[in-house]
N, CA, C and O atoms as a GROMACS GRO file, in nm:
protein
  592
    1UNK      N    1  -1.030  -1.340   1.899
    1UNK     CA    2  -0.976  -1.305   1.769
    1UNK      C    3  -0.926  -1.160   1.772
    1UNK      O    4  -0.990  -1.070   1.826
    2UNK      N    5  -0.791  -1.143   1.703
    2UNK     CA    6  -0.745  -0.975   1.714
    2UNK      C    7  -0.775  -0.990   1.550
    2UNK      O    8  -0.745  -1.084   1.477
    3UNK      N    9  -0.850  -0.854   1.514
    3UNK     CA   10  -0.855  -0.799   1.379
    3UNK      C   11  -0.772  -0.675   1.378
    3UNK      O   12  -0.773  -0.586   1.462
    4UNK      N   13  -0.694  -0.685   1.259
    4UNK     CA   14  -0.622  -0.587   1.229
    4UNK      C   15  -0.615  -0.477   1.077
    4UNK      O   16  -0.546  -0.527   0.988
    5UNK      N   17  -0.674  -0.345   1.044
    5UNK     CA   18  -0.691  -0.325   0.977
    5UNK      C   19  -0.574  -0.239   0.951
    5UNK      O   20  -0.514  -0.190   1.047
    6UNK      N   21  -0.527  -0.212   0.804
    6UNK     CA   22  -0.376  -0.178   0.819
    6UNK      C   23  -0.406  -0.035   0.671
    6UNK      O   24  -0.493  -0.044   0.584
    7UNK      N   25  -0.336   0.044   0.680
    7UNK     CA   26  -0.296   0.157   0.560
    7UNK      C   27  -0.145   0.174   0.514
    7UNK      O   28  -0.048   0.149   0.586
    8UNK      N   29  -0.137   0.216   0.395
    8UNK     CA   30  -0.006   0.303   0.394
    8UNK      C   31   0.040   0.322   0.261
    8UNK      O   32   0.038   0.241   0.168
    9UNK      N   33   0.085   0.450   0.264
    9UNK     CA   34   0.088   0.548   0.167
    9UNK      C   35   0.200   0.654   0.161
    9UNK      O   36   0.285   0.685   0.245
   10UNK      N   37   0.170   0.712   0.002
   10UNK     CA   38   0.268   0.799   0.052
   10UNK      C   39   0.264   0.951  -0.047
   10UNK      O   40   0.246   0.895  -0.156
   11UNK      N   41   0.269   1.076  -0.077
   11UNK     CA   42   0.266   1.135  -0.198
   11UNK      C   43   0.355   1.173  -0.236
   11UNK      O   44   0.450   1.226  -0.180
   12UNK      N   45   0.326   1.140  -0.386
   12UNK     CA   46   0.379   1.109  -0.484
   12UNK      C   47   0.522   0.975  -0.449
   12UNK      O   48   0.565   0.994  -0.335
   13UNK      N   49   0.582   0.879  -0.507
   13UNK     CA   50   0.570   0.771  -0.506
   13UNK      C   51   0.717   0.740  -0.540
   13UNK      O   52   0.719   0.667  -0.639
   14UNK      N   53   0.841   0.767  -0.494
   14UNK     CA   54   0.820   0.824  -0.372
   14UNK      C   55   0.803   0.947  -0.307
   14UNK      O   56   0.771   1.036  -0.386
   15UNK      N   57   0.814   0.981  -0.197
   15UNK     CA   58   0.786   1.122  -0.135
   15UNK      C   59   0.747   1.101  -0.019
   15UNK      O   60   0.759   0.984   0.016
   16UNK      N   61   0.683   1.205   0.094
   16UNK     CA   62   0.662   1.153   0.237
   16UNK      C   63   0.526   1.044   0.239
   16UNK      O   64   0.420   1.034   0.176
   17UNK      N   65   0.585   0.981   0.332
   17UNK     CA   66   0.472   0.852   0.344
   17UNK      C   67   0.411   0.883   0.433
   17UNK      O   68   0.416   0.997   0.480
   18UNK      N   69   0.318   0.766   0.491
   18UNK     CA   70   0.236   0.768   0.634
   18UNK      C   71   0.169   0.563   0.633
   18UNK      O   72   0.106   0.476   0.572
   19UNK      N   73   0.228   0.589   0.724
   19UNK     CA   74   0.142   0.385   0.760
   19UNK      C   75   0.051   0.408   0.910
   19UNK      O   76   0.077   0.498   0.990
   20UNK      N   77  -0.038   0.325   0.924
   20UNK     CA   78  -0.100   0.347   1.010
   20UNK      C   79  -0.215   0.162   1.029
   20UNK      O   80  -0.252   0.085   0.940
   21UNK      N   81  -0.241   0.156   1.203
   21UNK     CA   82  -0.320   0.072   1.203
   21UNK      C   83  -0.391   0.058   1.317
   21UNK      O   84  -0.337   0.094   1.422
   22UNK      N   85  -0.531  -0.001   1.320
   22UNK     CA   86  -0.646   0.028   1.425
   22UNK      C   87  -0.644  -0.149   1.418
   22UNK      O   88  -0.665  -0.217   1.317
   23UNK      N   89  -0.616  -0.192   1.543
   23UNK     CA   90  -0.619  -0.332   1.614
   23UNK      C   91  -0.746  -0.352   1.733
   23UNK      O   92  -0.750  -0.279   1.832
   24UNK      N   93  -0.802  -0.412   1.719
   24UNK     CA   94  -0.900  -0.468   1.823
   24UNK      C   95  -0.907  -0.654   1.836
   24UNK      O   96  -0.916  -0.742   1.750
   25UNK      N   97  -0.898  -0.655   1.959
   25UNK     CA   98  -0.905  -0.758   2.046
   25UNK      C   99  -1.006  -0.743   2.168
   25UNK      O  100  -0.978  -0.660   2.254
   26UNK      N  101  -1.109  -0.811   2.182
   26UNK     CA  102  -1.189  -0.777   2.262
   26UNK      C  103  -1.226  -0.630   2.262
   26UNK      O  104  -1.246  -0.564   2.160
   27UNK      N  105  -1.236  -0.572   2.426
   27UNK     CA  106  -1.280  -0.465   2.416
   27UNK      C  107  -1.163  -0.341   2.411
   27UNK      O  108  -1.188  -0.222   2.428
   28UNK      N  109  -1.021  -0.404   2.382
   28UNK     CA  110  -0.893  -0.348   2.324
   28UNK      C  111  -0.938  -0.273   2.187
   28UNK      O  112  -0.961  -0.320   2.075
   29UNK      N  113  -0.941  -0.175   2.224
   29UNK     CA  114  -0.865  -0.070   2.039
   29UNK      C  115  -0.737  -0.022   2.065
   29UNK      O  116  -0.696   0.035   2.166
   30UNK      N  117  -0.671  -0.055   1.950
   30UNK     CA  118  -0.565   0.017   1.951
   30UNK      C  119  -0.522   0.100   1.793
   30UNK      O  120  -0.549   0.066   1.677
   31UNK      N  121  -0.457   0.200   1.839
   31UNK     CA  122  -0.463   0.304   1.717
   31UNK      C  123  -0.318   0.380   1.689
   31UNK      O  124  -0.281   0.468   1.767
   32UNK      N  125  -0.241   0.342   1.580
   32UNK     CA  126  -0.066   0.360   1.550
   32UNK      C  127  -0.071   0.364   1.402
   32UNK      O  128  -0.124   0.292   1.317
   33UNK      N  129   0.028   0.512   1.400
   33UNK     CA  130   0.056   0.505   1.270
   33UNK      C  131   0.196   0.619   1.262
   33UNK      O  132   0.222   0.682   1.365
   34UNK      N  133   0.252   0.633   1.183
   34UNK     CA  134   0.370   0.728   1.194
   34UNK      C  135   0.421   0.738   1.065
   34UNK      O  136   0.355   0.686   0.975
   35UNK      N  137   0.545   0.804   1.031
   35UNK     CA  138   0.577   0.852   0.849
   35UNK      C  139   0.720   0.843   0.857
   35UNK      O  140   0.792   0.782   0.937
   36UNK      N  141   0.750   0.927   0.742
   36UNK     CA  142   0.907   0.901   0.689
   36UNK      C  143   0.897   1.034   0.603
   36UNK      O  144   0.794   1.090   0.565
   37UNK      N  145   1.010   1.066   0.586
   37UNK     CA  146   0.986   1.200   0.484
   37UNK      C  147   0.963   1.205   0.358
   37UNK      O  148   0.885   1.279   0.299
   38UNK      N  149   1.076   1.072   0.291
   38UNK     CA  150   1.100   1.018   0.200
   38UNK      C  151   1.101   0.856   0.204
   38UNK      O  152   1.184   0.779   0.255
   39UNK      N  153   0.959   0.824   0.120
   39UNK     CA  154   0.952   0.669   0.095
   39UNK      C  155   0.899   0.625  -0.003
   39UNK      O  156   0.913   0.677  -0.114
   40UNK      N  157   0.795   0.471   0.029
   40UNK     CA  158   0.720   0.492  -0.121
   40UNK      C  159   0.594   0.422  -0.055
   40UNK      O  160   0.610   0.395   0.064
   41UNK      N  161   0.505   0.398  -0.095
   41UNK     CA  162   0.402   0.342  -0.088
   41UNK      C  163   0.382   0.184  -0.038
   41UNK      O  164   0.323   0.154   0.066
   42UNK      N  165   0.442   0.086  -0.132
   42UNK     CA  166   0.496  -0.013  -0.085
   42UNK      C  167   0.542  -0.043   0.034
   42UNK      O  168   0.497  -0.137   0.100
   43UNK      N  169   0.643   0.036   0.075
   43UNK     CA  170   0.761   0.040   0.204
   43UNK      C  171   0.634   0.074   0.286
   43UNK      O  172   0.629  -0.022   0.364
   44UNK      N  173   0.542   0.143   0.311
   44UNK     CA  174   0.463   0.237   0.404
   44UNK      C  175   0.320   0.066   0.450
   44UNK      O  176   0.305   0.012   0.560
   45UNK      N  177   0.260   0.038   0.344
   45UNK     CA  178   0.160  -0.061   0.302
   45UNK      C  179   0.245  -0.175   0.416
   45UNK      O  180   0.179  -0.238   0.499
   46UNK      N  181   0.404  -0.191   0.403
   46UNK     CA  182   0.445  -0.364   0.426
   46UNK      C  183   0.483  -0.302   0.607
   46UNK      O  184   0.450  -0.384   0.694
   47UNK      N  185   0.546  -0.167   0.659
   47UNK     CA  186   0.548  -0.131   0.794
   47UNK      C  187   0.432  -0.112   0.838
   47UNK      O  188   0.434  -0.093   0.959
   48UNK      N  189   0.294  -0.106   0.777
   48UNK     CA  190   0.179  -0.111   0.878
   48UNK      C  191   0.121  -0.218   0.941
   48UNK      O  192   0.056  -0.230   1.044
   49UNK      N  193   0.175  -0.323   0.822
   49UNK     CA  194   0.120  -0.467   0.872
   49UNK      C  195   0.257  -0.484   1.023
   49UNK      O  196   0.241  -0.500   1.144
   50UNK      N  197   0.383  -0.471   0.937
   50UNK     CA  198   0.501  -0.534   1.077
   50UNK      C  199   0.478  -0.462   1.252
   50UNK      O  200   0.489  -0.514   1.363
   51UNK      N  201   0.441  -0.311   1.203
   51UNK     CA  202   0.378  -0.274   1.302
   51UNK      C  203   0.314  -0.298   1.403
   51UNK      O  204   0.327  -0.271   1.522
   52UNK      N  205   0.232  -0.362   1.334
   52UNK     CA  206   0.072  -0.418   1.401
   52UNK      C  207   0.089  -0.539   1.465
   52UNK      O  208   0.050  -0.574   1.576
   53UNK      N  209   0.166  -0.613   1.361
   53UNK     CA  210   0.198  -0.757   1.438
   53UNK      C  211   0.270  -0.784   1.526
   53UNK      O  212   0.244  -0.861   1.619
   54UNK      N  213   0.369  -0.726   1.509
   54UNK     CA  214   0.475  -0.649   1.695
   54UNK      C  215   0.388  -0.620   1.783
   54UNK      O  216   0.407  -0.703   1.871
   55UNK      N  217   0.302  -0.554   1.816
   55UNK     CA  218   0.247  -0.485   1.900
   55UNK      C  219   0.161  -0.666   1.940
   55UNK      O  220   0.184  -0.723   2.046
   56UNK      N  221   0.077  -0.722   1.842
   56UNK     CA  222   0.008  -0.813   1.885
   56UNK      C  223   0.122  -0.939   2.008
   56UNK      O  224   0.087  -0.995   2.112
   57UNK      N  225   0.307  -0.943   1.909
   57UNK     CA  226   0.354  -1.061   1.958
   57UNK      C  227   0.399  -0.957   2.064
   57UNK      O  228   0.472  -1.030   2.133
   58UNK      N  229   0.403  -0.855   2.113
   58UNK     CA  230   0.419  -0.808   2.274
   58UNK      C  231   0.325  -0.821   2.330
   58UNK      O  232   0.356  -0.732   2.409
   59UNK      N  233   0.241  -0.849   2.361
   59UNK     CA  234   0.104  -0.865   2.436
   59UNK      C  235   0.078  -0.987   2.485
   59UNK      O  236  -0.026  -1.042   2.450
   60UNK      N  237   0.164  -1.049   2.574
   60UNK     CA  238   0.131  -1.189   2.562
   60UNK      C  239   0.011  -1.231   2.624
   60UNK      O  240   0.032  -1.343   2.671
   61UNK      N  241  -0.082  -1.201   2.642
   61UNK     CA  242  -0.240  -1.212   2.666
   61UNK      C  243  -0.263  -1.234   2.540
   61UNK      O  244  -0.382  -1.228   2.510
   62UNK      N  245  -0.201  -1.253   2.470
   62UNK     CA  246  -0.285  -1.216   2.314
   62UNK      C  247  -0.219  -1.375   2.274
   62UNK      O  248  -0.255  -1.415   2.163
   63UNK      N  249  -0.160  -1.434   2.324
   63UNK     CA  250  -0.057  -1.559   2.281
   63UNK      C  251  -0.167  -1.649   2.230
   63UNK      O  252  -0.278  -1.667   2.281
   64UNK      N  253  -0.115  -1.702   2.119
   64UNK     CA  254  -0.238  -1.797   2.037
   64UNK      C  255  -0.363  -1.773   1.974
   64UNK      O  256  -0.422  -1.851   1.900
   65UNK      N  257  -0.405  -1.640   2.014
   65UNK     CA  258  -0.520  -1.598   1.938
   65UNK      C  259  -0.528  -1.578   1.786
   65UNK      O  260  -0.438  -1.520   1.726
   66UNK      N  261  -0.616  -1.618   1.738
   66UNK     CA  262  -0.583  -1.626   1.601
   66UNK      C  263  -0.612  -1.438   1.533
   66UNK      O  264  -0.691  -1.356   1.580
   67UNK      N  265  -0.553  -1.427   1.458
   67UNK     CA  266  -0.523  -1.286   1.385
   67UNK      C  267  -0.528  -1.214   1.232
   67UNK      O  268  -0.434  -1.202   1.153
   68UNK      N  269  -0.642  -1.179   1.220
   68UNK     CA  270  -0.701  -1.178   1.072
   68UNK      C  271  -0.651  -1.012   1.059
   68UNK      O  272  -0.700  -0.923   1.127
   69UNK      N  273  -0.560  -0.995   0.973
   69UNK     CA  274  -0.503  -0.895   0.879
   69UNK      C  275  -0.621  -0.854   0.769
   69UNK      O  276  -0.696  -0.928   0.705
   70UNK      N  277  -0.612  -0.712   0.772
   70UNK     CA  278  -0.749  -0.648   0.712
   70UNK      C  279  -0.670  -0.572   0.594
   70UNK      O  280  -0.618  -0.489   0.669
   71UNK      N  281  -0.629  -0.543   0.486
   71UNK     CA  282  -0.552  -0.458   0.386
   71UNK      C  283  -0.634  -0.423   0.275
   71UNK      O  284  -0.730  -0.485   0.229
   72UNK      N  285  -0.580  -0.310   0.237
   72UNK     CA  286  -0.627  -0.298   0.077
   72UNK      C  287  -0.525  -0.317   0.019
   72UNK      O  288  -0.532  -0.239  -0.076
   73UNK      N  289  -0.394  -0.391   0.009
   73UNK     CA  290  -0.327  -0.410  -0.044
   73UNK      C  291  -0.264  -0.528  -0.074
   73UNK      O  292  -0.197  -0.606  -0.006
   74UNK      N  293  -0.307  -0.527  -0.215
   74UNK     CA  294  -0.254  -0.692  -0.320
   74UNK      C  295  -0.144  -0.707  -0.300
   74UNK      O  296  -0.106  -0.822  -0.277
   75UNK      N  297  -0.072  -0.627  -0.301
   75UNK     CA  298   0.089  -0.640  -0.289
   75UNK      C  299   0.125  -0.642  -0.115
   75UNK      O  300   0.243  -0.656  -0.081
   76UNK      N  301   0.066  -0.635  -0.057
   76UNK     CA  302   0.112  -0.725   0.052
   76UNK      C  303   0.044  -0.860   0.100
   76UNK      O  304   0.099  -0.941   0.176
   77UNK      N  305  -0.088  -0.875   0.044
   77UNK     CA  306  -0.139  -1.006   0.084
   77UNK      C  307  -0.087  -1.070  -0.018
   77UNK      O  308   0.012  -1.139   0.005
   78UNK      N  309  -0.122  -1.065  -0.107
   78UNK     CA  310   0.002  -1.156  -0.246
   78UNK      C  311   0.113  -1.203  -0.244
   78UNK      O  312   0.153  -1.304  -0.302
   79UNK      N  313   0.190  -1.104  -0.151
   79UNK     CA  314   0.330  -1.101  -0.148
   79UNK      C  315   0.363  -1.212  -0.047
   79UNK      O  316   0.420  -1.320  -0.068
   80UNK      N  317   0.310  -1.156   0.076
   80UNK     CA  318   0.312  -1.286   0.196
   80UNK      C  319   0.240  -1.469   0.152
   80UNK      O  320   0.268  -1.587   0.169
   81UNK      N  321   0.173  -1.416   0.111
   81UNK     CA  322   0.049  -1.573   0.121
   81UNK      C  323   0.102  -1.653  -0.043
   81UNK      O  324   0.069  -1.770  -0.064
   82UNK      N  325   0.164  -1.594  -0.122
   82UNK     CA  326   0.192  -1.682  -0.266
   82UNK      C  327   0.323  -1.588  -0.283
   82UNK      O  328   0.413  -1.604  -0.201
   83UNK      N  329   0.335  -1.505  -0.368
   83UNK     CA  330   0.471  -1.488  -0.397
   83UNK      C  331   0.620  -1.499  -0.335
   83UNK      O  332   0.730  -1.519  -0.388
   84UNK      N  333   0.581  -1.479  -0.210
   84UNK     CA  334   0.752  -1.506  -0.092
   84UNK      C  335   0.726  -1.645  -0.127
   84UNK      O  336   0.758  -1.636  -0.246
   85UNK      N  337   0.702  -1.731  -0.117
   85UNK     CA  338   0.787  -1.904  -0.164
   85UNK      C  339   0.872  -1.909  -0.292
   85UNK      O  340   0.976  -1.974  -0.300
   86UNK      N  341   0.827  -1.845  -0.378
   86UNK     CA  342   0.899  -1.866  -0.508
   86UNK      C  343   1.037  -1.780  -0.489
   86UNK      O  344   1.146  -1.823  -0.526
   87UNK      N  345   1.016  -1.636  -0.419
   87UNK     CA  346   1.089  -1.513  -0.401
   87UNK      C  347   1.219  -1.596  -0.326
   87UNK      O  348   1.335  -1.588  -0.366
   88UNK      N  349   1.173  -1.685  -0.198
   88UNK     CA  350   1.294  -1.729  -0.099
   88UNK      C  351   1.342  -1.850  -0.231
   88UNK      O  352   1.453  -1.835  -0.282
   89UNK      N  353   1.259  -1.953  -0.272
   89UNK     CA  354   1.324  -2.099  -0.315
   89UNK      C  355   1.362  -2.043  -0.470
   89UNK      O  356   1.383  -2.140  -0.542
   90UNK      N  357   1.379  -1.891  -0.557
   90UNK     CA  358   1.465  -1.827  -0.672
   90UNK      C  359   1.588  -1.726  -0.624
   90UNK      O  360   1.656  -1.653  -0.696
   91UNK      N  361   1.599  -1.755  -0.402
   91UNK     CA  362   1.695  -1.645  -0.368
   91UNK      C  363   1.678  -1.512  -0.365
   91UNK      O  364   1.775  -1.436  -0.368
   92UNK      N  365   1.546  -1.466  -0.359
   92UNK     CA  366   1.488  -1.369  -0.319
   92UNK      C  367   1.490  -1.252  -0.509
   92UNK      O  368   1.504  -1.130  -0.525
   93UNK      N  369   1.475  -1.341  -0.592
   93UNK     CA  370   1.474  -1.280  -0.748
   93UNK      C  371   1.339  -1.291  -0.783
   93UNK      O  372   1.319  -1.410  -0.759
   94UNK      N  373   1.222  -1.240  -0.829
   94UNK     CA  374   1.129  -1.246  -0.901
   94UNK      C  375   1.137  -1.338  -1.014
   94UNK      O  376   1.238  -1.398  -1.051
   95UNK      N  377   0.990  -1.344  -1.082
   95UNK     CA  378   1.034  -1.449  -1.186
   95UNK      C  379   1.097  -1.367  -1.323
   95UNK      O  380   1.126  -1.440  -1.417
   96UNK      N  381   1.114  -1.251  -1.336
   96UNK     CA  382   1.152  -1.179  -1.421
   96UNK      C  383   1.334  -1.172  -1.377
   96UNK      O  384   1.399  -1.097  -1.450
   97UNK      N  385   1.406  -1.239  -1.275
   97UNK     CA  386   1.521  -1.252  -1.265
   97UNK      C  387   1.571  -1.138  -1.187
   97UNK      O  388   1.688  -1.101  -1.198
   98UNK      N  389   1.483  -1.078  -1.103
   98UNK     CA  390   1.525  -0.932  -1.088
   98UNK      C  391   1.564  -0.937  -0.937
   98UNK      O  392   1.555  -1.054  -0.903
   99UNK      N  393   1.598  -0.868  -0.844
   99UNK     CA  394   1.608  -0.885  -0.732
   99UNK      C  395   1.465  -0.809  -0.644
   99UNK      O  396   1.413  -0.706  -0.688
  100UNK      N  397   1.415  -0.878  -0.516
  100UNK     CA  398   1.282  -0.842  -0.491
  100UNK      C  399   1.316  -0.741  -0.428
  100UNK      O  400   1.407  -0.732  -0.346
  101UNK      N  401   1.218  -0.634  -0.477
  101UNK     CA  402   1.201  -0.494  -0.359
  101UNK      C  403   1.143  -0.517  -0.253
  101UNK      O  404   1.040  -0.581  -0.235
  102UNK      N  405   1.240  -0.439  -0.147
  102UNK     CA  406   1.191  -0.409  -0.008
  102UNK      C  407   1.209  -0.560   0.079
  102UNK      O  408   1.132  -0.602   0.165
  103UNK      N  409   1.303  -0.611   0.042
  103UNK     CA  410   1.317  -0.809   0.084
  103UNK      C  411   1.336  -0.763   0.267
  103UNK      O  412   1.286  -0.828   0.359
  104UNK      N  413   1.413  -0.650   0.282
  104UNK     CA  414   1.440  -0.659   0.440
  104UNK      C  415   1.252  -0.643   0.483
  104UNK      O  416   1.211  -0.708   0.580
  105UNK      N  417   1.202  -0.597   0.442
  105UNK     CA  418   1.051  -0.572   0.485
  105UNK      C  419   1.001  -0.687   0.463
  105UNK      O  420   0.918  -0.723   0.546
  106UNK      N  421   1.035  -0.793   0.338
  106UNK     CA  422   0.955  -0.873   0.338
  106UNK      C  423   1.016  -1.033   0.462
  106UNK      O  424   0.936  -1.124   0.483
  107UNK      N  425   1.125  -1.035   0.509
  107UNK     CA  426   1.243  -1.090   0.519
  107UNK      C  427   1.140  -1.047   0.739
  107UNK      O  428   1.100  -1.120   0.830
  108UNK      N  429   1.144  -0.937   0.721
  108UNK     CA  430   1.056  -0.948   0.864
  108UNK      C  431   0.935  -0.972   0.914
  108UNK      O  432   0.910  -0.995   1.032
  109UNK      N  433   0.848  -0.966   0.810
  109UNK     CA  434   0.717  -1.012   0.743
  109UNK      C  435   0.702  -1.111   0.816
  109UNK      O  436   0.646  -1.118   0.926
  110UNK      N  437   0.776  -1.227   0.724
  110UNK     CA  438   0.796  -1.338   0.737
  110UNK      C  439   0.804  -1.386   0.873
  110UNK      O  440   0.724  -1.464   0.926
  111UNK      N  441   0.937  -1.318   0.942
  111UNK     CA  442   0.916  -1.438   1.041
  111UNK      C  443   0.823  -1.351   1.156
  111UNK      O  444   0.892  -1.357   1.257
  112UNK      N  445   0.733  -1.294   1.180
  112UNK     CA  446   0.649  -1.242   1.220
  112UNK      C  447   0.560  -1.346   1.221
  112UNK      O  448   0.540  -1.413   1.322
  113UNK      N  449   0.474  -1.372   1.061
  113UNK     CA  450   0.408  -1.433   1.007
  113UNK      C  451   0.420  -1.634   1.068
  113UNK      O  452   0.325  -1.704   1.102
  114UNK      N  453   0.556  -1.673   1.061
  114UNK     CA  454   0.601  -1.814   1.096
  114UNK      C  455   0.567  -1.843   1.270
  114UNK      O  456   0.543  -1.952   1.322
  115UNK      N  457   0.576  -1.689   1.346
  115UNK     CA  458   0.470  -1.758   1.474
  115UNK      C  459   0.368  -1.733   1.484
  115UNK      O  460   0.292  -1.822   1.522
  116UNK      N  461   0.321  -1.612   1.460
  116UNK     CA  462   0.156  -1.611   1.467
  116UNK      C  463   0.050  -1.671   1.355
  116UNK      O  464   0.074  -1.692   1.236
  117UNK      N  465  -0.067  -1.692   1.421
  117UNK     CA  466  -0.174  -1.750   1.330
  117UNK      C  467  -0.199  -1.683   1.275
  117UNK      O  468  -0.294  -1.652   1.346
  118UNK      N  469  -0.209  -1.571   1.144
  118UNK     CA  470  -0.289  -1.454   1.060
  118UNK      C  471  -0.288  -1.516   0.945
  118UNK      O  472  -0.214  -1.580   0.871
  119UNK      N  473  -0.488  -1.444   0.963
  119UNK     CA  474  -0.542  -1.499   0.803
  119UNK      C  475  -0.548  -1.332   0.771
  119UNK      O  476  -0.571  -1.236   0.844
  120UNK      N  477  -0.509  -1.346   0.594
  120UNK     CA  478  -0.512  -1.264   0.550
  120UNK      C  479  -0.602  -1.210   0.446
  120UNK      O  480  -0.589  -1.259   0.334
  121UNK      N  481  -0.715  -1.094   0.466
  121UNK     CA  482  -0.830  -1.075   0.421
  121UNK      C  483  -0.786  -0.955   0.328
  121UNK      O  484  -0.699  -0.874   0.361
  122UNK      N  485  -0.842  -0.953   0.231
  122UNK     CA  486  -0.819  -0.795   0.114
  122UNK      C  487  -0.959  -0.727   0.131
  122UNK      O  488  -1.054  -0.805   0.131
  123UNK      N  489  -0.988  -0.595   0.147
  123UNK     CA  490  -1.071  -0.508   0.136
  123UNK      C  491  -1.027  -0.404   0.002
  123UNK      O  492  -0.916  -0.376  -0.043
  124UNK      N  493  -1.158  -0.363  -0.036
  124UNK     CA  494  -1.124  -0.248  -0.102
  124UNK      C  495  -1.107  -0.121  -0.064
  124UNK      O  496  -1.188  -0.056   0.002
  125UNK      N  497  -0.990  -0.080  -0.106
  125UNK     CA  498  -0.951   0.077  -0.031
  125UNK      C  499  -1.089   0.185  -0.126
  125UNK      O  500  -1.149   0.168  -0.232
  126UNK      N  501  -1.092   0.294  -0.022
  126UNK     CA  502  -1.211   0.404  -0.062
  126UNK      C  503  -1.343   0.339  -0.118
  126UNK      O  504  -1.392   0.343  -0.231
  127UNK      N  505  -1.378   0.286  -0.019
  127UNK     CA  506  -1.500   0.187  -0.055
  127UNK      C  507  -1.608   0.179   0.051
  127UNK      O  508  -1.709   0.110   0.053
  128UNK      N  509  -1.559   0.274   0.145
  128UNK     CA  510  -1.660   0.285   0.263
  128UNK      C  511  -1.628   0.205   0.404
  128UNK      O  512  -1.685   0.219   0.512
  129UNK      N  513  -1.501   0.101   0.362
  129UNK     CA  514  -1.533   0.047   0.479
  129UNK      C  515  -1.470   0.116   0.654
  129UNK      O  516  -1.350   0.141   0.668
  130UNK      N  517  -1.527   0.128   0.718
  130UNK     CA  518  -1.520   0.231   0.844
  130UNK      C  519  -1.368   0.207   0.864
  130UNK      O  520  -1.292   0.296   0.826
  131UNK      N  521  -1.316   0.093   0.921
  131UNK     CA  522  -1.181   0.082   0.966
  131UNK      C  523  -1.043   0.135   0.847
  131UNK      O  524  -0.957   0.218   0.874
  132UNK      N  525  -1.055   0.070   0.737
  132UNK     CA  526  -1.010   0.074   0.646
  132UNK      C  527  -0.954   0.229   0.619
  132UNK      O  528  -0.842   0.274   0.594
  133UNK      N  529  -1.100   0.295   0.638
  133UNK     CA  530  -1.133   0.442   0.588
  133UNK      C  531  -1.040   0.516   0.716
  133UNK      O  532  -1.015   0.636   0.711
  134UNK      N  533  -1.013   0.464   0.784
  134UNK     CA  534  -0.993   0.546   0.948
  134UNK      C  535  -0.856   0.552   0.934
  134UNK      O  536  -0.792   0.654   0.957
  135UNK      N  537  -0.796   0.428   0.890
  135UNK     CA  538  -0.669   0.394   0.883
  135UNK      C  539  -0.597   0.481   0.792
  135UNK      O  540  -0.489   0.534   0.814
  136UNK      N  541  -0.693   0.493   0.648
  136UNK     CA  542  -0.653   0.632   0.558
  136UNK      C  543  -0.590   0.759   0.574
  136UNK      O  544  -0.492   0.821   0.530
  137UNK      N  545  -0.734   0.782   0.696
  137UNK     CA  546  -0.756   0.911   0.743
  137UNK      C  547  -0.584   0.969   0.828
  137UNK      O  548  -0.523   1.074   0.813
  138UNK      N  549  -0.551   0.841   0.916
  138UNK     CA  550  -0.419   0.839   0.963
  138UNK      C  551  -0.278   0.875   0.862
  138UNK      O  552  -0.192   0.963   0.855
  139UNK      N  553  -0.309   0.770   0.805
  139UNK     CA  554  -0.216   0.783   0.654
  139UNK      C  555  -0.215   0.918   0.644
  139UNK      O  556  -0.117   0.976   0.691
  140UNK      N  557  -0.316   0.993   0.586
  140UNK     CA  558  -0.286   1.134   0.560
  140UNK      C  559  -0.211   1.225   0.618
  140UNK      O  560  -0.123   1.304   0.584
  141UNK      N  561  -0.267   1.194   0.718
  141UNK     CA  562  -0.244   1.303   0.813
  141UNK      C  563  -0.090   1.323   0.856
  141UNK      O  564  -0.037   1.431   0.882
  142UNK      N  565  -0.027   1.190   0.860
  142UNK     CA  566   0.123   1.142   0.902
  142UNK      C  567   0.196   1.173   0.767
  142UNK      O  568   0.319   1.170   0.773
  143UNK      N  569   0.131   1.207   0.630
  143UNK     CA  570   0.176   1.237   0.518
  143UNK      C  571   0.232   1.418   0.544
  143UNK      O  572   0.334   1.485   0.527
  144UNK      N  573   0.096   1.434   0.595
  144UNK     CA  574   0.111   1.640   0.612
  144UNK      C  575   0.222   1.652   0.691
  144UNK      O  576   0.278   1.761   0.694
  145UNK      N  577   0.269   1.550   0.762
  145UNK     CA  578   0.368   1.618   0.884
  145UNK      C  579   0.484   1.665   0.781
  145UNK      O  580   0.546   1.770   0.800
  146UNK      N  581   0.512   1.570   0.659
  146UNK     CA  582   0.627   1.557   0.598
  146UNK      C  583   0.629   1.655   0.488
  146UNK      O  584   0.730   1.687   0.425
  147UNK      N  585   0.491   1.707   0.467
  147UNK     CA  586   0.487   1.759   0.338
  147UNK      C  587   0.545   1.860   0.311
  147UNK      O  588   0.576   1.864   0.430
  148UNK      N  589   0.593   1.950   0.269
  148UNK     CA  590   0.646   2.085   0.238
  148UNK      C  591   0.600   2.184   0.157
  148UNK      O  592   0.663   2.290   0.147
   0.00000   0.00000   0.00000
């Protein structure tokens, strides 16, 4: 099993971001995260997951293993696991008629998601949990590069 715990952020909303993620597979850790100057939170939250899952579908030792996504974020487990069906079969519009934010992010998500096996787990952010918390810690830090 590869577990993947994912961050991303940004200050003030938008402003410089930071995404970041700590992957383990066996006795594999792996540890990636990087920024933008100008983004938003959202955008930062949906590149930590695409991130992560690239790195897993290059690894082909890793082919078929099943892959549990670790987030504190509703809006990307929500987004993937229930809201993208309605988003693709209304043409990528919300139910408010609107057009969906960030669709190229969600649009790669997707087919990421259509070969690999990932179950997708929600944690609570600032809640103690070690990986979660680590992944933060990244976030930040990839925030300062940008800050001014």
């Amino acid at each position: 099993m590869i577990e993947i715990y994912t961050d991303g952020g940004c200050s003030g909303n938008p402003g410089p971001g930071g995404w970041a993620f700590v992957l383990t597979a066996g006795n594999n850790v792996i540890k990636k995260s990087g920024g933008e100057e100008y983004t938003t939170n959202n955008k930062m939250e949906l590149t930590a997951v695409i991130k992560a899952l690239k790195e897993v579908q290059s690894e082909s030792s890793w082919k078929g293993e099943k892959v549990v996504v670790v987030t504190d974020s509703q809006y990307v487990k929500n987004g993937i696991t229930s809201w993208i069906k309605s988003w693709i079969k209304n043409g990528w519009m919300t139910s408010a008629k609107k057009p969906v934010k960030n669709k190229e992010y969600w649009i790669e998500l997707k087919s990421l998601t259509d070969v690999l096996p990932v179950e997708w787990r929600w944690v609570k952010g600032h809640a103690g949990n070690e990986l979660n918390e680590e992944c933060d810690t990244m976030v930040g830090l990839e925030m300062d590069k940008y800050r001014k």
